[in-house]
N, C-alpha and C positions, 0 to 999 in steps of 0.2 A: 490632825485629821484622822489616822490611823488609826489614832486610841479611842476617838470617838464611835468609829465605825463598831471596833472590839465592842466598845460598851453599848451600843443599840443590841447589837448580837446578844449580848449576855442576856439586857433586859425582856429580850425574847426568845431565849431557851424554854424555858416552860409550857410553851404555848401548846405545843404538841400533845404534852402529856393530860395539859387543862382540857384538848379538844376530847382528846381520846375517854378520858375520866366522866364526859359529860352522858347524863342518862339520857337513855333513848327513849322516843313513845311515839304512839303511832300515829298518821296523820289525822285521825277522826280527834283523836285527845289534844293536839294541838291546835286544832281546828276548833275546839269545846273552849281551849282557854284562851284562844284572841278573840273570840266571839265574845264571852265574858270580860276580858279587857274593855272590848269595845262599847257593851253596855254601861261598865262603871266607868268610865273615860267623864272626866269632869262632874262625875256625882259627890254630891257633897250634902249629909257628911256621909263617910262610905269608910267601914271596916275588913282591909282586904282580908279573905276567907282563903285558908291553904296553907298545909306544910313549907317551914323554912329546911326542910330536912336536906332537900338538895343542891341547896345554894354552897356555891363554896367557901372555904373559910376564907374571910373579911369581907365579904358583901355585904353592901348595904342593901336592907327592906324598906319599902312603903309598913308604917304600923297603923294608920289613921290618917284622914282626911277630915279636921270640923268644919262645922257651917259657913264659915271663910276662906274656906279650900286653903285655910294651911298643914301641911304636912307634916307628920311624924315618919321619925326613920328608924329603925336601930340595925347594929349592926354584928351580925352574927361574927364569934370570936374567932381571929387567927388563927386559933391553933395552932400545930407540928406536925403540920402534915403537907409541907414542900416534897421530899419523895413518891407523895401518893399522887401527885400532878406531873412528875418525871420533873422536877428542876433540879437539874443538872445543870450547874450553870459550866462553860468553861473558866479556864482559867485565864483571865486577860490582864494580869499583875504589870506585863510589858507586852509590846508589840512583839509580832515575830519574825521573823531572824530577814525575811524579804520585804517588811517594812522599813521606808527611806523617811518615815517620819522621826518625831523629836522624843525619844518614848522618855529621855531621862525627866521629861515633867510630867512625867503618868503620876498621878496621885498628888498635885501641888497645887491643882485647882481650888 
């Protein structure tokens, strides 16, 4: 139970840095792009228009919508750039020294 808990932790160290890292704009320009969401919202066929410049690396994009409202996606590359979002993960190899859990199965799952 212990080590699970560690490892939700771990999987969401980053988060901070993801929020932090995200661009800001103002509420008139957000107000511009859910407006235009809303308009293309089940248009088909529909070429989304707009910079993937700030998507983070591994997100997936809408690239196309045809006349059958099936979708294309791609998906901007990984990269190496874990530091630039703060993932820091800890270290959770074993439970800590006040866990009363099993930690000798850490890693045998």
């Amino acid at each position: 139970m212990c080590f699970l808990y560690y490892r939700l932790v771990r999987s969401l160290a980053h988060i901070e840095g993801c929020l932090a890292a995200r661009r800001k704009v103002a509420p008139a320009d957000f107000a511009a792009a859910l407006k235009l969401r809303e308009e293309t919202h089940h248009l088909a066929p529909y070429l989304p228009q707009g910079s993937v410049d700030d998507l983070f690396p591994g997100t997936w994009f809408l690239t196309a919508v045809d006349e059958m409202h099936r979708r294309k996606y791609e998906r901007k590359p990984p990269g190496n750039d874990a530091g630039k979002y703060g993932n820091k993960l800890p270290d959770v190899g074993r439970c800590p020294p006040h866990c009363k859990g099993d930690d000798q199965s850490i890693g045998k799952q």
